[in-house]
N, C-alpha and C positions, 0 to 999 in steps of 0.2 A: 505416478507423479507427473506433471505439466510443469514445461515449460512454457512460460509466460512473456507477454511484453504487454507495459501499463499503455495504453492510449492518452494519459497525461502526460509522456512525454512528449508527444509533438501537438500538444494544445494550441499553438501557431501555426498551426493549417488545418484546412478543411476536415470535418470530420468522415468525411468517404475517401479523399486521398490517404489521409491515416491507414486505415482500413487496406484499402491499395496498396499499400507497401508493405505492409506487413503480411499480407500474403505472397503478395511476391517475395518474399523475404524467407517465406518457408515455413512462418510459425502457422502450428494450427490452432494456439489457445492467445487470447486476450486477457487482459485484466482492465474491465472496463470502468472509469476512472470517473465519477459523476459529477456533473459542474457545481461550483461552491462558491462561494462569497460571503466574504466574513472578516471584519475589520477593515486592515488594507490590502488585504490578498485576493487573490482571483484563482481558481486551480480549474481544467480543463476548458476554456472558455470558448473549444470550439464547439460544444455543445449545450451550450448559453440559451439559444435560441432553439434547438429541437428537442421534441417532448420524447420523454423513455420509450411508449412505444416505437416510433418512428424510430430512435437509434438503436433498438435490437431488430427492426426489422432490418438496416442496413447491413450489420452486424452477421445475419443468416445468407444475407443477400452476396456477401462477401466470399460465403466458406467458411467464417469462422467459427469458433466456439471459444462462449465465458467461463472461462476459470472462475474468477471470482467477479462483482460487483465491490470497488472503493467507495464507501463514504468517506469523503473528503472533509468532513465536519471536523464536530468533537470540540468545537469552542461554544460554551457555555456563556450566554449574554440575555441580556435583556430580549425577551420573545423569543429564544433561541434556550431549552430547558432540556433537552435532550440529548444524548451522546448518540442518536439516532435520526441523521437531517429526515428532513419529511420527504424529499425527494425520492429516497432509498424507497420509503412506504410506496410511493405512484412505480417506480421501475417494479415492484414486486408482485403490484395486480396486474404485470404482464410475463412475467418470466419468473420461474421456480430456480435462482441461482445455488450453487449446491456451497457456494463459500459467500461469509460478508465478512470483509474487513473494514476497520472503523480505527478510526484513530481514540487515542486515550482523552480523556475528559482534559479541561485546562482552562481557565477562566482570568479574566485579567482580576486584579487587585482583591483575591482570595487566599487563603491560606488553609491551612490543617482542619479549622472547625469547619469551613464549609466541606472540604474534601470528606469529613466525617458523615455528616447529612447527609449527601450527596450521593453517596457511593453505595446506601442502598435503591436509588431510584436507579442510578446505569447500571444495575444488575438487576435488577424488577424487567428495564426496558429492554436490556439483551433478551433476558429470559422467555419475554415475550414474544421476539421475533425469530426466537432461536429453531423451533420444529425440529426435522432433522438434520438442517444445512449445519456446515462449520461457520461456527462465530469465530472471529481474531481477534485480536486487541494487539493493535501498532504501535509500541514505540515511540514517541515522539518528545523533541526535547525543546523547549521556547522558553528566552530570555523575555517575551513580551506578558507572559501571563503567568500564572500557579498553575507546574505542573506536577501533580501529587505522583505519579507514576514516572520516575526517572531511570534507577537501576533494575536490572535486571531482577532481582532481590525483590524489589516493589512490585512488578509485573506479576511475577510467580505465585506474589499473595493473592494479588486482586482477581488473577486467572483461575489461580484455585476455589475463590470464595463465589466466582459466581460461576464455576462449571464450563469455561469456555476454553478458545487456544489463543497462541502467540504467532503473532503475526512478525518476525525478525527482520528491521531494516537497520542494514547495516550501515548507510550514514547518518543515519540518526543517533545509533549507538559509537558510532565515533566521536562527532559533535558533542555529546553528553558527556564524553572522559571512556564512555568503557571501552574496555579489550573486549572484542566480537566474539573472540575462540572463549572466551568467560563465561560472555552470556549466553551462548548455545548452550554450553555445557551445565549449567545453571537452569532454562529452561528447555533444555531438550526431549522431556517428555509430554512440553503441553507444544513444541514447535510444527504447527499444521501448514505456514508459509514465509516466504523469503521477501523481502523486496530487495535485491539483489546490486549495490553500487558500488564505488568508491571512494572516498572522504580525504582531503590532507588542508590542513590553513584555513578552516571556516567556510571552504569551498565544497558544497555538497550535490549528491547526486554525479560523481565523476563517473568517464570511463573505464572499465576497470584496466588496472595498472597505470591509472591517473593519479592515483593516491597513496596511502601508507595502508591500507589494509589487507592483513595478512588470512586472503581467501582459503589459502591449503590447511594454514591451521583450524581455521574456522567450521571447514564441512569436517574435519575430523572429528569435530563434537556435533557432528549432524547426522542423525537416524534418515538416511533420503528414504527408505522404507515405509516411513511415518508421513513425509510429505504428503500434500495436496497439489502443491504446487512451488514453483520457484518463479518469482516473476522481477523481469527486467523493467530497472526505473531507475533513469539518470538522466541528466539532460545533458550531455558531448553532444547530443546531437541537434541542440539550436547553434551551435557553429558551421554547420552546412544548412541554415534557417532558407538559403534563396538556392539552394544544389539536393535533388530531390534523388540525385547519384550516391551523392555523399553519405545521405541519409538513409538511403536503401543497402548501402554496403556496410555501414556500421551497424545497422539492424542486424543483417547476417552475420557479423562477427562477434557483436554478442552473445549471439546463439549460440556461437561454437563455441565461443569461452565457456560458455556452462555447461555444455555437454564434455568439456574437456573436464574441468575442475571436477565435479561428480562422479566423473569415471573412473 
């Protein structure tokens, strides 16, 4: 099992300083975060401009090693028909990543019928990129669009029907109403990764013990056996956005909170 840190959390700097701190920092796995654009959102944007090969070769150049590759997608629009952005395709004619995680489908001004239609093409299109790597399916919860996959309940069907795993973020599953120690337990035999935060007031992606989520009860209903990974994703750390101190010391205390809570 890997411990992880997502490279979308410090999307506001250079993508080789990223890189830089986080080996100083001590971690040896990444979870590399691929730039996205979609609606009004923007997600990893330090890597906007450089092409996948170039950011895995920084990546090797570093010490590092991927955990997993994020697609950042998963919103369904016009030109956009896939729960598999095309980006994810180009990173993969350079790097055999041994995990993808993908956010759930979700489409603005859709409902049940389309989710019906729908739902066998994102498991046509997992299926197809699937090989031997672990597939995920993330979690995720938007007042902005139809999102057919909310409860845990939901997740455990769609992961069964199309043979893949559960990717568990836990402010996601805060924001959405559920109790985390629930949905582990609920999905903890298709659970292959963590995105790892803290959630309290609509306020997501905290430090942990920033929020009300209760982590002890949580790994209790977690097989760390079954893991692939556990990977750190919260953004505490754009409040030291101009302190590159700040940011390297709560890197490394993240780490140890994880290593603490799992042990």
């Amino acid at each position: 099992m890997n411990i992880a840190i997502s490279t979308a959390n410090l999307y506001f700097l250079p993508f080789e300083k990223v890189l830089e701190i986080y080996k100083k920092a001590g971690y040896e796995y990444i979870e590399l975060a691929g730039y996205w654009k979609g609606g009004d959102s923007e997600i990893a944007q330090h890597l906007k401009d450089i092409k996948p090969k170039d950011a895995l070769k920084l990546v090797h150049e570093y010490g590092l090693k991927i955990s997993s590759l994020h697609d950042m997608g998963g919103l369904i629009e016009d030109g956009v028909e896939s729960v598999i952005s095309q980006l994810t395709y180009e990173y993969l004619e350079h790097y055999d990543f041994p995990c993808l995680v993908f956010h759930t489908p979700r489409k603005k001004g859709a409902d049940a019928n389309w989710w019906n239609e729908y739902k066998h093409k994102a498991i046509n299109d997992l299926q197809c990129i699937k090989g031997n790597r672990i597939i995920c399916m993330e979690n995720i919860y938007s007042v902005k669009y139809y999102s057919p996959i909310i409860t845990p309940e939901d997740m455990l069907s769609f992961v069964e029907d199309a043979d893949v795993f559960v990717n568990i973020d836990t402010t996601h599953y805060g924001k959405s109403g559920a109790d985390i120690s629930t949905a582990a337990n609920v999905l903890k035999d298709r659970v292959k990764t963590i995105h790892l935060s803290d959630y309290a007031d609509q306020k997501e992606h905290l430090f942990f013990g920033d929020g009300i989520l209760d982590f002890k009860s949580f790994f209790s209903n977690i097989d760390i056996n079954r893991l692939h990974a556990i990977t750190i994703e919260y953004n505490g750390l754009t409040s030291g956005i101009n302190d590159e101190q700040f940011i390297f010391e709560k890197a490394k205390e993240a780490k140890t909170f994880v290593e603490r809570v799992i042990d």
